[in-house]
N, C-alpha and C positions, 0 to 999 in steps of 0.2 A: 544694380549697385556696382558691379564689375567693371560694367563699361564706363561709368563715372570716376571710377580710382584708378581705371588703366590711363584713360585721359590728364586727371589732373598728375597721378606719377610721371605720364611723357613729358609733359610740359615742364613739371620741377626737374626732368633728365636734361632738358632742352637746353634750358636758363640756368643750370651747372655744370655738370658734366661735358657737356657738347659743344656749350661755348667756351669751356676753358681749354680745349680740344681744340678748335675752330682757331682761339686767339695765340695758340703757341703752333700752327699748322705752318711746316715751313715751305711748304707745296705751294701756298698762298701767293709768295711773290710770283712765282714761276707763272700762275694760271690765273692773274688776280679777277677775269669774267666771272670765273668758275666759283673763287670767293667771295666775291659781288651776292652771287646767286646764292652762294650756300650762307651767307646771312642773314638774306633777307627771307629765304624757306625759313629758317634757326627760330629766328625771332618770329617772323609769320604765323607759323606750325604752334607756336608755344603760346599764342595768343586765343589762336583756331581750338585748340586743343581744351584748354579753360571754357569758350563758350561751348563747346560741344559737351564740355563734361556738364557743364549745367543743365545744356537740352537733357542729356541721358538722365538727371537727376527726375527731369517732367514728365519721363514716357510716362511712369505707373499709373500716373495720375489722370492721362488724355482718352477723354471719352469716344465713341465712334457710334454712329449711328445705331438705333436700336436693329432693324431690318439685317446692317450687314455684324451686327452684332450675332444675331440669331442663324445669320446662316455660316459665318465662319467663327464660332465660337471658342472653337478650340485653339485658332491661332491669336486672338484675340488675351485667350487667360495665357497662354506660351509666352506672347509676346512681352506682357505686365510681368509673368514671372520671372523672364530674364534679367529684367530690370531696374525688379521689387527690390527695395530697400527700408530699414527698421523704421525711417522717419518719418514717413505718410506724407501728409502733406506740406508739413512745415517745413520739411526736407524739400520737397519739390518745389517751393515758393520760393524759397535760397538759393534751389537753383536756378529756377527763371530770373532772379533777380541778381545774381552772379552774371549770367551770361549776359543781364540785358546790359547792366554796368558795366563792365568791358569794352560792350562793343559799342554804346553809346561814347566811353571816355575817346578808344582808339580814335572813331569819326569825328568828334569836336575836336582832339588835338591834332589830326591831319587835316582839316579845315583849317585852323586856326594858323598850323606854320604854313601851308601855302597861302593863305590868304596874308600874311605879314611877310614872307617873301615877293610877294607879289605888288604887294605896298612899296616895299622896299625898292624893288628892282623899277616901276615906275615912276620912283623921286627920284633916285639913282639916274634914270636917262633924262630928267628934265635938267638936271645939275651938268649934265654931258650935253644937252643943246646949247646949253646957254656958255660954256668954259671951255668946250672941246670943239676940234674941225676935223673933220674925215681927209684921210691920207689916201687917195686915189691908188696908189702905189703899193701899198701895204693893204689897201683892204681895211683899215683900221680906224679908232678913231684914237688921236691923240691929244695928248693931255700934258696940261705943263703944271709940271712936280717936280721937285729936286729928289727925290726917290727914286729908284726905277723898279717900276712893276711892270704888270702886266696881269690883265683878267679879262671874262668874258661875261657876258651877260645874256642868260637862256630868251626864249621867249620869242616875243615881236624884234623884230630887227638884227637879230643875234648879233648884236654889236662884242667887238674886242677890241679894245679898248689897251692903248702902252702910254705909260708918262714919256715923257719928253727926253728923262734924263733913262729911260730904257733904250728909247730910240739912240741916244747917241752912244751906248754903252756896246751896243750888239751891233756885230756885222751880218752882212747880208745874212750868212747861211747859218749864227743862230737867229736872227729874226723869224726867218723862214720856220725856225726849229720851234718856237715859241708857238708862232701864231699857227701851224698844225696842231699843239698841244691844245689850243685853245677852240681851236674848232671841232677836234674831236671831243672834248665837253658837251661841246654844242648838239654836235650828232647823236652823239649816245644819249644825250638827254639824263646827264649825270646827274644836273641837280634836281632831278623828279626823286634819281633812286636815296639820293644824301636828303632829302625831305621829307622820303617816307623812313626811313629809317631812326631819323630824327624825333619824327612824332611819334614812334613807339617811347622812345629815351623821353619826350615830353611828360607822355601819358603815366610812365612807369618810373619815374626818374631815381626812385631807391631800388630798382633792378638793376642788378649792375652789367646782365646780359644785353640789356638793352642800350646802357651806356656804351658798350664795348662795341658792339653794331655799330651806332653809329659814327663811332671814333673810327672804327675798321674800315667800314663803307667809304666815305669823307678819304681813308688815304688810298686806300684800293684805285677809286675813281682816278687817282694822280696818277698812281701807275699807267694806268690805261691809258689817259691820254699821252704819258711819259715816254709809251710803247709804241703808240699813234706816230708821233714827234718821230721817235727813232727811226721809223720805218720810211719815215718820208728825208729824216736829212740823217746824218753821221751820229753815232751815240755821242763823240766826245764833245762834237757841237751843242749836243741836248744840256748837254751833263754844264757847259761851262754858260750858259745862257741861265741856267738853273742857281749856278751860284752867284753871278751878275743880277739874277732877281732877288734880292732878300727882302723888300716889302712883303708883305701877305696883302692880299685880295679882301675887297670890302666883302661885311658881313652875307651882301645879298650876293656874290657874285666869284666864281670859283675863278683859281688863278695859278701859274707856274710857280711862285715864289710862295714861302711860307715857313713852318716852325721845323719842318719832316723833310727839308732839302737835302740834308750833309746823309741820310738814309738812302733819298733818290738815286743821289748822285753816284754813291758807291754802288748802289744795285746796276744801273748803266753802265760803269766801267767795266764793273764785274762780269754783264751779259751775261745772265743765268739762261741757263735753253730750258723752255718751254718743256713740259710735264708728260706731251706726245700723248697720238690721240688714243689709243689706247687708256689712258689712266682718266682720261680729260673725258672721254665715253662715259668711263665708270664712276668717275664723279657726277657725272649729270645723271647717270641712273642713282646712284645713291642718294643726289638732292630729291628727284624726282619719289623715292621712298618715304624720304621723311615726309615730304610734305601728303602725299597720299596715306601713311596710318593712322592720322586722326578720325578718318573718316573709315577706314579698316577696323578701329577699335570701336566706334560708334556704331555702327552696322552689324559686326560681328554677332551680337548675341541673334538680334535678327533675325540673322542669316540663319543660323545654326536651330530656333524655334520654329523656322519657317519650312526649314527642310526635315525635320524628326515630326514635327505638327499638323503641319497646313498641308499637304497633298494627302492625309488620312480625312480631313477634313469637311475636303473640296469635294472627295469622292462619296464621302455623307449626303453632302447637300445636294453634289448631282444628283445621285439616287433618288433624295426624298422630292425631290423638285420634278423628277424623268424616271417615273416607276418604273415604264419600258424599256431605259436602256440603263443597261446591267453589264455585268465587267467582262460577260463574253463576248456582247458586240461590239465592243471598242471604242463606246460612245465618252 
């Protein structure tokens, strides 16, 4: 029962506490990978944490063979007792059925957004064969819009894709600044992580940790490629290519321009320095904690019956099984 309240407490820590922690983290810009990451453990870990507290609800109740019943008995009642809780079975059926809810909703609503972004981004390039022509020069395909945007589109063809009136708005070196921004979406494979993050916010949509995820992830991703851009042309090229895009990007397809520009822009000018790796270490081991205790607080009783229990046990059963060898011969 321990290990089923330490679980579901983490997880209610996770989805309050740690993401209102997470969403005022002004480290964030500086390191936005490391936010990346430490969101999707946040929300991951809290979802993890829920089904594992269900499993811990079912140990009391999981039968084991009569044979290894009888010869490890002892760890067998240890095992039940760390686990034992007032509700029997009724309790254990809530649990199974808790855990299996979850992780059934998680998997249909991560089916379901990649499979309707996937829709999407495939009508999305028949409307681009048939209205758009590929700029040899650019790498790109263009589009005639009195708008100027600019977007890419993941997948087959990694198409990036600029209106017409982008091209004439930008010179060479934001072009340049743009379409690195847009390729580095592509490389990182941003819109997998703004997908999966999305489908938690599906799945759980009166969580508001999960909203915030995916809001966070979604402008994180921009940084990144923001930072991509920088690195390959001049920030204040990035920054005014950025304010020259005010379209946002179609629903299926991640883009420089959008509602979070006039925040971009000043971060670029600003050029905050990186968090150094030092801190940047310590945040990956600290991601790397959270997501490891669900399985720490699940195990633990375990652990702790297996080591007070099971090797008085074990040394029962070899005796009763090996009259002959006894604890002075080292059998």
């Amino acid at each position: 029962m321990i290990a089923a309240l330490a679980l579901f407490g983490y997880a209610a820590l996770l989805l309050t506490v740690a993401s209102a922690g997470l969403a005022g983290a002004r480290w964030a810009d500086r390191a936005p990978r490391l936010a990346v990451t430490a969101w999707l453990a946040l929300t991951g870990c809290a979802v993890v944490s829920v089904v594992l507290g269900g499993m811990a609800l079912v140990v009391p109740t999981v039968r084991v063979s009569a044979g290894l019943a009888a010869l490890l008995a002892n760890c067998v009642m240890a095992l039940r007792a760390s686990y034992a809780h007032p509700g029997g079975a009724a309790m254990a059926g809530a649990g199974a059925v808790l855990g299996l809810a979850v992780t059934a909703r998680v998997c249909w609503c991560t089916a379901v957004t990649l499979a309707r972004a996937g829709t999407a981004r495939r009508r999305h390039r028949r409307v681009l064969a048939l209205a758009g022509r590929h700029d040899r020069r650019l790498g790109a395909v263009l589009l005639d819009h009195d708008e100027a945007a600019a977007w890419c589109l993941p997948g087959t063809g990694r198409q990036v894709v600029l209106t017409t009136a982008a091209a004439a708005a930008l010179d060479d070196a934001q072009l340049a600044a743009v379409l690195a921004h847009e390729r580095a979406h592509q490389r990182g494979r941003h819109h997998l992580l703004v997908a999966l993050a999305g489908s938690l916010a599906a799945a759980f949509p009166r969580v508001r940790a999960f909203r915030q995820g995916h809001e966070q992830v979604a402008r994180l991703v921009e940084l990144l490629a923001d930072d991509a851009a920088a690195a390959a042309s001049p920030r204040l090229k990035v920054a005014e290519a950025l304010l020259a895009l005010a379209a946002p990007a179609p629903a299926s397809a991640l883009g420089a321009g959008g509602s979070a520009t006039g925040a971009r822009v000043r971060r670029l000018i600003a050029a905050p320095a990186p968090i150094g790796r030092a801190r940047t270490a310590a945040g990956t081991l600290a991601v790397a904690a959270l997501a490891a205790l669900p399985l720490v607080l699940l195990a633990g009783p375990a652990a702790v019956s297996g080591m007070t229990c099971c090797p008085h046990a074990i040394a029962v059963a070899s005796t009763l099984l090996n009259p002959h060898c006894g604890a002075a011969s080292g059998c």
